[in-house]
C-alpha positions in Angstrom: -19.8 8.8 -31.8 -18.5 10.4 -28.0 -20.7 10.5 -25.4 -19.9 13.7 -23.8 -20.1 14.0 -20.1 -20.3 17.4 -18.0 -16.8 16.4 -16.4 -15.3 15.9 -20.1 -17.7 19.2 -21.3 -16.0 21.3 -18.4 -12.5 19.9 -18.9 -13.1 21.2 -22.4 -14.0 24.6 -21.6 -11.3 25.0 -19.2 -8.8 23.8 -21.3 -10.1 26.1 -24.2 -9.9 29.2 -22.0 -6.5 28.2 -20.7 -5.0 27.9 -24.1 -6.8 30.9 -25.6 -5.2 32.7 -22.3 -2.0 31.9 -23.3 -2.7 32.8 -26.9 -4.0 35.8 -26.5 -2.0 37.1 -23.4 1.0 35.2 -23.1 0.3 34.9 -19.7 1.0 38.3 -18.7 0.5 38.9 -15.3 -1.9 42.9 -15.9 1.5 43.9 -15.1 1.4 47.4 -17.2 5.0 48.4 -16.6 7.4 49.4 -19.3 8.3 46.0 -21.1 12.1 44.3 -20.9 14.1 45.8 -24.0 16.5 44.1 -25.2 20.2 46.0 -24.2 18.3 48.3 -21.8 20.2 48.3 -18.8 18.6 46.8 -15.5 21.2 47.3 -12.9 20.4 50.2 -10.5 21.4 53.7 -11.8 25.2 54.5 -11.7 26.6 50.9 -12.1 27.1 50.6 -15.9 26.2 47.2 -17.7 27.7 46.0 -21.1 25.4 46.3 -24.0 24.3 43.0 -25.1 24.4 42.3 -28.6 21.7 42.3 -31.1 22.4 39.3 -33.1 21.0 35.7 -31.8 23.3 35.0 -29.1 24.9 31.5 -28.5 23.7 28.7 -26.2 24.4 29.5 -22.5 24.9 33.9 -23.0 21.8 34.7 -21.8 21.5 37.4 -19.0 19.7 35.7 -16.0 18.7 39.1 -14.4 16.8 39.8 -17.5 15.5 36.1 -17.6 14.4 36.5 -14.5 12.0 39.4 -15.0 10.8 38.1 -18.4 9.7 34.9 -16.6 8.3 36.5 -13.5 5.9 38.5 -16.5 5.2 35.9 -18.4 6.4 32.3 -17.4 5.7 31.7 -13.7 1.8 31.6 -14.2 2.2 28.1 -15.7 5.5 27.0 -14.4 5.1 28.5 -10.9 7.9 31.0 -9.3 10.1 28.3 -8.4 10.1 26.6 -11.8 8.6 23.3 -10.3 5.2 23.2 -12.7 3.0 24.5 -10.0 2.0 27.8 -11.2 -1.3 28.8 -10.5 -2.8 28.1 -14.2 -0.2 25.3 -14.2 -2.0 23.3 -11.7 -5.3 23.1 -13.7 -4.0 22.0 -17.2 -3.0 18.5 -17.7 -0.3 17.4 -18.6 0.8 20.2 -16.2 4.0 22.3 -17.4 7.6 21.3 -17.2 9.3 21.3 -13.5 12.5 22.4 -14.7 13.6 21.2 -11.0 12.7 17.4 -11.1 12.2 16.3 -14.5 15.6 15.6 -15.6 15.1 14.4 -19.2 13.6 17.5 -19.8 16.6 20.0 -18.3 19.0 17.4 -20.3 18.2 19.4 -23.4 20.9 21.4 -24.8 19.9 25.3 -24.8 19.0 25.1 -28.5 16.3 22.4 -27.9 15.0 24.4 -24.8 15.4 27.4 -27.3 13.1 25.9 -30.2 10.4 24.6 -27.7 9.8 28.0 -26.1 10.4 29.2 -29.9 7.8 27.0 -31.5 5.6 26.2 -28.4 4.9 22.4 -27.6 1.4 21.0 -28.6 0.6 17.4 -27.3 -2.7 14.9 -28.0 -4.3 13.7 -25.2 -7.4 11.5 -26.1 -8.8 14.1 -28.8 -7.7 16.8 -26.8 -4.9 19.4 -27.4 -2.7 21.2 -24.8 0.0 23.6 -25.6 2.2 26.0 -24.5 1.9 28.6 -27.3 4.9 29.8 -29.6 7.0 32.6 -28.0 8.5 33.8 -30.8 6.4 36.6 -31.5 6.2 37.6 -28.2 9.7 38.0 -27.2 12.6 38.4 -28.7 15.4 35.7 -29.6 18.0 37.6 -26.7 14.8 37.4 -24.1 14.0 34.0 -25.4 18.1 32.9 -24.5 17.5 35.1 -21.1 14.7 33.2 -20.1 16.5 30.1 -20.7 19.6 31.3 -18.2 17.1 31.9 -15.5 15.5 28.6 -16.1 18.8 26.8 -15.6 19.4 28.9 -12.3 16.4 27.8 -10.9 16.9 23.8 -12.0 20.4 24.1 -10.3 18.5 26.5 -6.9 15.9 23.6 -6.6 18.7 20.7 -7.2 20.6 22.0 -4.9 17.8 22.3 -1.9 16.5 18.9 -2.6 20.1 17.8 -2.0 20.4 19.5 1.2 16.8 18.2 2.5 
C-alpha cells in the first residue's frame, strides 16, 4: 500500500486541477473576443488576404499570423509566450511542456508528428501519476491546428537564432 504524504497529496491536487483546467478550458486565457475562423481574414481592413482552403492542408501551409493568435489564446499558458516551456501554468506541472526553443529532438518532428501530438494530446506516467496535454482536436480546427504549428516553428527558429547571437 502508498503512504501518502501532504507534499505527494498536494502534488496531486495540483496536478488534478491543472489537467482538469486544460480539459475543461483549453487554457483559454477569459479572453471573450470573437474566436479565430478559419479563412476569416486578419490583415487590417483594405489589404485583401487569399482565402485559405478548407480541406486539411499540407505539412508547412499553415498561416503563422493566425498561429500566432491561436497560441497567444490558448497555448502560451503552458508553453510560455516565447515558446521556451515557461508559461505560467507551465512552470508548476512536471514534466513541464515542450521548449520548442531548446529541445531539439522534439522540433525534429516532421509537421505531421507535431500535428498528431497537438491532435491527440500527449499523456505520460510518472510514478502512478498522469500528466497530459489534452487532445486539441475538438477544440480547434485541423487549418488552426497547422497554424499553430507555423507559429511554433517561428518561434524555435526566433529563439535559435537569439541564443546564437548571445
Amino acid at each position: 500500500m502508498r503512504k501518502h504524504t501532504f507534499k505527494s497529496s498536494i502534488y496531486a491536487a495540483s496536478t488534478s486541477l491543472v489537467v482538469a483546467l486544460l480539459l475543461l478550458g483549453g487554457c483559454d486565457s477569459g479572453d471573450k473576443t470573437k474566436p479565430v475562423s478559419p479563412g476569416e481574414p486578419l490583415a487590417p481592413q483594405g489589404i485583401e488576404r487569399a482565402p485559405i482552403p478548407k480541406e486539411i492542408m499540407p505539412p508547412g501551409t499553415g498561416d503563422t499570423l493566425r498561429g500566432k493568435l491561436i497560441y497567444e489564446k490558448h497555448c502560451h499558458f503552458c508553453h510560455g509566450r516565447k515558446g521556451l516551456g515557461d508559461g505560467p501554468v507551465g512552470i508548476a506541472v512536471s514534466p513541464h511542456p515542450a521548449d520548442f526553443v531548446n529541445d531539439k529532438k522534439r522540433m525534429k518532428k516532421t509537421d505531421e508528428e507535431l500535428f498528431e501530438s497537438i491532435s491527440s494530446g500527449i499523456r505520460k506516467e510518472l510514478g502512478g501519476e498522469e500528466m497530459a496535454m489534452p487532445p486539441w482536436k475538438g477544440t480547434l480546427s485541423a487549418e488552426e491546428r497547422r497554424d499553430v504549428i507555423s507559429y511554433i516553428r517561428q518561434l524555435s527558429a526566433e529563439g535559435k537564432k537569439k541564443n546564437s547571437v548571445k
